[in-house]
C-alpha positions in Angstrom: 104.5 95.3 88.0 101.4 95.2 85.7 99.9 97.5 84.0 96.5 97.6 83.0 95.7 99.7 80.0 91.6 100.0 81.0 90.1 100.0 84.0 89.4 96.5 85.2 86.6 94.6 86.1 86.7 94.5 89.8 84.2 92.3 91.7 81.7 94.7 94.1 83.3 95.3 97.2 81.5 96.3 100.7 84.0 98.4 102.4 84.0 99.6 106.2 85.2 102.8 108.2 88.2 101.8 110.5 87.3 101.4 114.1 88.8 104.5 115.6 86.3 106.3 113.0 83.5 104.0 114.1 84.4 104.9 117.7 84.3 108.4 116.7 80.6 108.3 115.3 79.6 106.2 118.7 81.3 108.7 120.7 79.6 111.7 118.9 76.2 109.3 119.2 76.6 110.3 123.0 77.3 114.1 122.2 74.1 114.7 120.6 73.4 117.9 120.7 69.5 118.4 122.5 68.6 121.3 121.6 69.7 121.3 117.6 67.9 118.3 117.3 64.6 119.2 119.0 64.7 122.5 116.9 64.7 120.3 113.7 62.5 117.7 114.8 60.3 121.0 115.3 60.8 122.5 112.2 60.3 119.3 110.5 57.2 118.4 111.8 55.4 121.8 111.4 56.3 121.6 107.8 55.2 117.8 107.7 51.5 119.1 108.7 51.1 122.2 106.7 48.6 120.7 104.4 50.6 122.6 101.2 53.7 120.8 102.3 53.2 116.9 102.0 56.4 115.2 103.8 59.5 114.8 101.7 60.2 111.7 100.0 63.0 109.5 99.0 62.8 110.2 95.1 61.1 113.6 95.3 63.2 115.5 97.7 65.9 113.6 99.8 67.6 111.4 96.6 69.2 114.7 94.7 70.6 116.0 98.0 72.7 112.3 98.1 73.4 112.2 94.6 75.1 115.9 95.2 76.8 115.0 99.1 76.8 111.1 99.9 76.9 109.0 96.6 80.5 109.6 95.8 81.2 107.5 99.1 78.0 105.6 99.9 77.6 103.2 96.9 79.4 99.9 95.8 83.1 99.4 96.4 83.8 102.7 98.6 84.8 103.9 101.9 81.1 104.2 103.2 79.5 101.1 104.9 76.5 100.8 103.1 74.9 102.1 100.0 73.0 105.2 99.3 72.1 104.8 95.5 68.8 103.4 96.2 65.3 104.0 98.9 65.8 100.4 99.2 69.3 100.5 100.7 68.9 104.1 102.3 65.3 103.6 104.4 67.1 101.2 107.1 69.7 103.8 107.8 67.6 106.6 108.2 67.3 107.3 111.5 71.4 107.4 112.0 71.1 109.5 108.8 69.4 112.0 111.0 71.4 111.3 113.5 74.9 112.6 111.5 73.4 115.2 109.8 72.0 117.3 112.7 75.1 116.4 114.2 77.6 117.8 111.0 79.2 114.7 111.5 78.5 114.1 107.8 79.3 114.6 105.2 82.7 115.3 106.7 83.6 119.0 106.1 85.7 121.0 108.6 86.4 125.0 106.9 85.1 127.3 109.2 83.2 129.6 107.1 84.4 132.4 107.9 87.7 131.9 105.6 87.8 130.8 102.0 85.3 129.8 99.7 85.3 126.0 98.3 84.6 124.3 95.3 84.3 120.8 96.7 82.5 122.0 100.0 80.5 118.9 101.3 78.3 120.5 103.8 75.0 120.5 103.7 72.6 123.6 103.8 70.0 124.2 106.5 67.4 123.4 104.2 69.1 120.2 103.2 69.5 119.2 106.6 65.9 119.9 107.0 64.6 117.6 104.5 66.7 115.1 105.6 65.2 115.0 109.3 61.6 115.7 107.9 61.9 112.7 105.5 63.1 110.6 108.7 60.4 112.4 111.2 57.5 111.4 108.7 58.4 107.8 108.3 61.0 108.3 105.5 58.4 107.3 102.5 60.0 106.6 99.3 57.4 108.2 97.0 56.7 108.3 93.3 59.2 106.2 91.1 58.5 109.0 88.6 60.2 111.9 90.5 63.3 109.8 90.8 66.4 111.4 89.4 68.2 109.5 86.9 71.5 108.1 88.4 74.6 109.6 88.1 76.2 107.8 85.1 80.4 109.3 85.5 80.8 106.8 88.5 82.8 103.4 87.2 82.8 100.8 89.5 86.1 100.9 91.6 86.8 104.7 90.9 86.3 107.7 91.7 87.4 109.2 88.1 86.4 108.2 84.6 87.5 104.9 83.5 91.7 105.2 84.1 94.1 105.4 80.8 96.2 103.7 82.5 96.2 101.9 86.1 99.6 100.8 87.8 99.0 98.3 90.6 102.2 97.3 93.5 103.7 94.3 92.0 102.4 91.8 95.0 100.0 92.1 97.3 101.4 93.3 100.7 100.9 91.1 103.7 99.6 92.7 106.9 100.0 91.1 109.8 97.2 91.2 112.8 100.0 93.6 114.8 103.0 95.3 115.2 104.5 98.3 113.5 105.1 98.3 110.3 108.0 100.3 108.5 106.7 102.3 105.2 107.3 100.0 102.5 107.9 101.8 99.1 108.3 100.1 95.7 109.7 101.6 92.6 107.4 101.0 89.3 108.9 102.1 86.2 105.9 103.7 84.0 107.3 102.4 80.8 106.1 105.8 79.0 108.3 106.8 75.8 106.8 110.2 75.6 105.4 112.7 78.1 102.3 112.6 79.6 99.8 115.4 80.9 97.6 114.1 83.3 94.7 115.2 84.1 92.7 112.8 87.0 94.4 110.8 89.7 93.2 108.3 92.0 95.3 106.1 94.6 93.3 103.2 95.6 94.4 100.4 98.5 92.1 97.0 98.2 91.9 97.4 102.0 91.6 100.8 103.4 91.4 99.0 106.5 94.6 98.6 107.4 95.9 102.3 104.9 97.2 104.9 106.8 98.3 106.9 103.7 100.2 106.5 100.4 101.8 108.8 98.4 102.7 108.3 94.5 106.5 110.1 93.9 107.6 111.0 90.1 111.4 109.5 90.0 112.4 111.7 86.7 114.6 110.1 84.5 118.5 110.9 86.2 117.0 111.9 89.6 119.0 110.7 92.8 115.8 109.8 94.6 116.7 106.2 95.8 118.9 105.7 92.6 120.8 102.5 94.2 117.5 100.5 95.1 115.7 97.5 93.1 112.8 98.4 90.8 109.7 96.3 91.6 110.6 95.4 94.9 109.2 96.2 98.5 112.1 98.0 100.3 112.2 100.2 104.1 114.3 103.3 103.1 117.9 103.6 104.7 118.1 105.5 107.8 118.9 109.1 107.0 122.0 110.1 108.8 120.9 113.0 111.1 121.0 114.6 114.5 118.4 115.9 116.6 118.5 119.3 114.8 117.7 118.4 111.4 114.4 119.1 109.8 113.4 115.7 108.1 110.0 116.8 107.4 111.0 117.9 103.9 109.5 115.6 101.4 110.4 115.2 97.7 108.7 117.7 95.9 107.8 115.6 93.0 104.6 114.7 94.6 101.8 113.1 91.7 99.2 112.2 94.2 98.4 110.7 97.5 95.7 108.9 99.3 94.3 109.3 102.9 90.9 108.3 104.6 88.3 110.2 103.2 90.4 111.9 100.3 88.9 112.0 97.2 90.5 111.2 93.9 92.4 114.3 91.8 90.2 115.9 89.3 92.2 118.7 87.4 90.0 121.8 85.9 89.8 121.8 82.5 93.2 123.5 80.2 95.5 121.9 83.4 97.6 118.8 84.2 100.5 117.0 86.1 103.6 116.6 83.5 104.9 112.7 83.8 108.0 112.9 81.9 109.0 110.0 79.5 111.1 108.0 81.3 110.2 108.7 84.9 109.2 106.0 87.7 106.6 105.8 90.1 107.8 105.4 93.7 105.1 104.4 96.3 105.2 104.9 99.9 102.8 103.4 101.2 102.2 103.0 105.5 100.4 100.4 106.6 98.5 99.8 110.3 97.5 96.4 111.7 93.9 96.4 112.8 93.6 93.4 114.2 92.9 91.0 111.2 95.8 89.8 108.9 94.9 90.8 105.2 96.6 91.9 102.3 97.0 94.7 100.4 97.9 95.2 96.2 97.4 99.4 95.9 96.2 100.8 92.7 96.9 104.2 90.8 95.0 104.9 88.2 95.4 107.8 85.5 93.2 109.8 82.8 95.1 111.8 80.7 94.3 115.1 79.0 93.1 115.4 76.1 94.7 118.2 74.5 98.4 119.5 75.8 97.3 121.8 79.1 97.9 125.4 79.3 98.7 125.3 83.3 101.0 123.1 84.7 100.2 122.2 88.4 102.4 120.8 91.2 102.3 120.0 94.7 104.2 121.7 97.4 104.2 122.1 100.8 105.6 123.6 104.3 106.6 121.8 106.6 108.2 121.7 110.3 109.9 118.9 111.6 111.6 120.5 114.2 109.1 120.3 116.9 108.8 118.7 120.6 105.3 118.5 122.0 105.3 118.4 125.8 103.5 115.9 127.6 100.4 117.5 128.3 100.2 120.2 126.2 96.9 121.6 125.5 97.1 123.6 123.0 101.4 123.4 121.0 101.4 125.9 118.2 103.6 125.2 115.4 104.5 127.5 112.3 106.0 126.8 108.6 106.6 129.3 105.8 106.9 128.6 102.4 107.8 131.6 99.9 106.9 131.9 96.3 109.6 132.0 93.4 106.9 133.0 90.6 104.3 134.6 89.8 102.1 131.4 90.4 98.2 130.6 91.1 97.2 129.0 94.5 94.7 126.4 93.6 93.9 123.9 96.3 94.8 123.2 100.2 95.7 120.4 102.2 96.4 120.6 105.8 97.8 117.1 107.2 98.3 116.3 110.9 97.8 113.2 113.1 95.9 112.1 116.0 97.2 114.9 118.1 96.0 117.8 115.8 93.5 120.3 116.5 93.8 123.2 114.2 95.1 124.3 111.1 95.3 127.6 109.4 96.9 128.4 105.9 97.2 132.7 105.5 98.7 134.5 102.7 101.0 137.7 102.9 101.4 139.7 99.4 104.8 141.2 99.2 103.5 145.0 99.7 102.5 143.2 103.3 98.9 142.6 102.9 97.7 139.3 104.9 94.6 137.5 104.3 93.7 134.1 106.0 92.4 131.5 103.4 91.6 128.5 105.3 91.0 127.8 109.1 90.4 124.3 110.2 89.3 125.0 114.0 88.4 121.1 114.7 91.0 119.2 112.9 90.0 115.6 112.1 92.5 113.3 111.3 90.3 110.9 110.3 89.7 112.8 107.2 92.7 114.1 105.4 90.6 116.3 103.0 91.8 118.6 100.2 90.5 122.3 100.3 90.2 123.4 96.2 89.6 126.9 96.1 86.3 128.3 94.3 88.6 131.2 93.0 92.4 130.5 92.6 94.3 133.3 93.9 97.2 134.5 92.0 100.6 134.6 94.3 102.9 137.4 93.1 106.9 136.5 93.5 107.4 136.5 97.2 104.5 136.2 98.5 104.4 133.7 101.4 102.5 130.8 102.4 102.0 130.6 106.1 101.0 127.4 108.3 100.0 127.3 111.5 99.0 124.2 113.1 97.7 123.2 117.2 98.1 119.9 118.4 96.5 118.7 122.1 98.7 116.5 123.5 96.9 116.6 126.5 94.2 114.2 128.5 91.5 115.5 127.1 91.7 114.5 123.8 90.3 111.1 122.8 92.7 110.3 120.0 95.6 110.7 122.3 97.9 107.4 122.4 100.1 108.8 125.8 99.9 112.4 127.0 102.7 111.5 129.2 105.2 111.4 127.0 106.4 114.1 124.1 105.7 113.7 120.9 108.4 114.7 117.8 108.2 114.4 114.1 108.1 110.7 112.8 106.2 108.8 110.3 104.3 105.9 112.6 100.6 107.5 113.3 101.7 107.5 117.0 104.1 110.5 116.1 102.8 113.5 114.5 103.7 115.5 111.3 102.5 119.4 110.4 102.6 119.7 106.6 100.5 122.1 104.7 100.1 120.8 101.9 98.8 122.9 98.4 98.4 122.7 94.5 100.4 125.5 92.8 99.0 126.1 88.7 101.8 128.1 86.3 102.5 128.4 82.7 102.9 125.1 81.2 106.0 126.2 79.7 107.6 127.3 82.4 110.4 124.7 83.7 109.3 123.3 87.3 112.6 123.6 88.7 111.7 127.8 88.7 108.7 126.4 90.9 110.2 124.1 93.4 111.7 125.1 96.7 115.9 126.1 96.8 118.0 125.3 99.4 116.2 127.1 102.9 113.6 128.1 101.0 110.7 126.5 103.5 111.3 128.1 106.8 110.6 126.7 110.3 109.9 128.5 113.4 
């Protein structure tokens, strides 16, 4: 295991989408919606020949709106498949620019409205989609180099955070075969720190999201039990858990640091809070690979900042989870529910509802112990495609027993595209042909308060 102690100097890298979410643009090509788009197109060209409106231009008017919605994806090295940071690189994309944006395709962003207000909300405004399709409707000009905005100067080539502290990368890199399934592989890294860390910014990053389904980054705390009899540094399957049909496996160690899914941006903690990395502890990777096709390799990196000062909130990830469910074949619409209850007063800072191909909705509501409910988030077209986080504009503050409850959908039926076999039922399990419901969220407390207080007890997530 090596660790780098400053970010290193990666060679520019032009990444793809994966085919299924190239199939899913194509597909929603073909789903263009007539009407939406003619309205634009209208709207757009009346604006173009009022004689006070001159048509938009790249560096006037449409270049902000991609600095604030597209650039985090669309420049060197990320998950986009081409560039945005220039006219040059943007004007040959412009008309399937118009294309996604009338269509909400992107930027990906699935809240329905109605429910919860978000930080890190990526859709665009009316207006914004306005410009867009005016720009493209009037011949996309680039303009005056004058009115260009300066470029955003916080990205570092081969991040999404600051330049890392400290970057931990998997010991090898990881062969992928063309096919076949592959087990999750998880490796042990010891962090080597001698003190305790707060953390403040977290990125996972594969070399080839190709072929990443997801990875998660475990704390192993100095005398934990979590895979205490396995080699440090090593690739390893985990043993088979010893179960029966009844048992909910769906629980996963609550030590989670950080994870990483298509479209899932990197971890960027608000000022005064941070993850604790105790002296001592290990990092264990899971990491679930899918053959695409191509053979290719794979060496993931994790990269850290850490704060500053000592934080005044801690924050740890949770979740509920049910891993007790059979989907019948067919099944247009399965509901499943998961309740997680709170031990302390604690702050609800940030969703994450995770599902795969078979999901269709997702719905996180509250209920306060004096039995007041309130639904925070509802994901009524869930994509699995993006695995996005949900950070709440204003954290709401969970009195002790208040509960978190989950409730996801999943079409197991004909009619939806991403289905592998609606003939057959579908149970918990980890391969992206199974399916999982975890709702996933960030919980902030006093940084002095033990975690332990925090965690789950025995029963403590409940399945119906």
């Amino acid at each position: 295991m090596e660790i780098i102690r400053q970010a290193p100097n990666f060679p520019v890298l032009s990444h793809s989408y994966t085919k299924s979410q190239n199939r899913e643009v194509a597909k929603s090509m073909k789903r263009v919606s007539i009407l939406l788009a003619l309205t634009l197109f209208c709207a757009g060209y009346a604006l173009a020949q009022e004689p006070n409106n001159p048509p938009p231009t790249f560096t006037k008017d449409v270049a902000p709106i991609l600095q604030k919605h597209c650039q985090t994806c669309h420049r060197p090295g990320e998950a986009a498949p081409f560039s945005m940071l220039t006219y040059e690189q943007t004007k040959p994309w412009a008309p399937t620019i118009k294309m996604v944006v009338t269509q909400k395709i992107m930027p990906p962003w699935y809240a329905d409205p109605q429910y919860g207000h978000f930080a890190n909300e990526r859709s665009l405004s009316a207006a914004e989609i306005r410009t867009l399709v005016t720009w493209v409707n009037a011949g996309a000009q680039k303009g005056a180099a004058e009115d260009m905005p300066p470029p955003i100067k916080d990205f570092v080539e081969g991040w999404g955070i600051p330049a890392p502290d400290v970057v931990f990368q998997l010991p090898k890199p990881f062969p992928v075969p063309a096919a076949g399934v592959i087990d999750y592989q998880y490796v042990i890294v010891p962090t080597g720190f001698t003190e305790d860390k707060w953390v403040e910014m977290l990125e996972v990053r594969p070399t080839d999201r190709a072929v990443v389904h997801h990875i998660i980054a475990y704390l192993r705390e100095p005398g934990s039990n979590y895979f205490k009899d396995q080699k440090k540094g090593v690739f390893f399957v985990a043993p088979p858990a010893k179960v029966d049909e009844k048992t909910d496996t769906s629980a996963l160690p609550s030590d989670f640091l950080v994870g990483y899914a298509p479209g899932q941006p990197a971890e960027i903690l608000h000022p005064g809070e941070g993850k604790l990395i105790k002296a001592g502890s290990d990092i264990v990777f899971e990491v679930h690979y899918t053959p695409n096709g191509t053979p290719t390799t794979d060496q993931t990196r994790l990269g850290l900042v850490f704060a500053k000062t000592p934080p005044k909130d801690r924050v740890l990830t949770l979740s509920a989870s049910n891993g007790t469910f059979k989907i019948p074949p067919g099944a247009p619409d399965y509901k499943v529910d998961a309740t997680f209850e709170v031990r302390k007063d604690v702050t609800l800072v940030a969703l994450h509802p995770h599902m795969h191909s078979r999901g269709k909705a997702f719905e996180y509501r509250l209920v306060f112990p004096d039995g007041r409910k309130e639904t925070i988030l509802s994901v009524p077209a869930f994509n699995w495609h993006w695995q996005l986080w949900y950070n709440l504009a204003e954290p709401i503050v969970l009195p002790q027993g208040t509960k978190i409850e989950c409730t996801a959908h999943f079409d197991n039926s004909p009619n939806n595209p991403e289905n592998p076999d609606p003939t057959k039922s579908v149970i918990w399990g980890q391969q992206s042909w199974d399916e999982m419901m975890v709702g996933f969220f960030n919980l902030k407390f006093d940084a002095a308060m033990p975690a332990q207080e925090i965690k789950p007890q025995e029963g403590a997530v409940h399945v119906h």
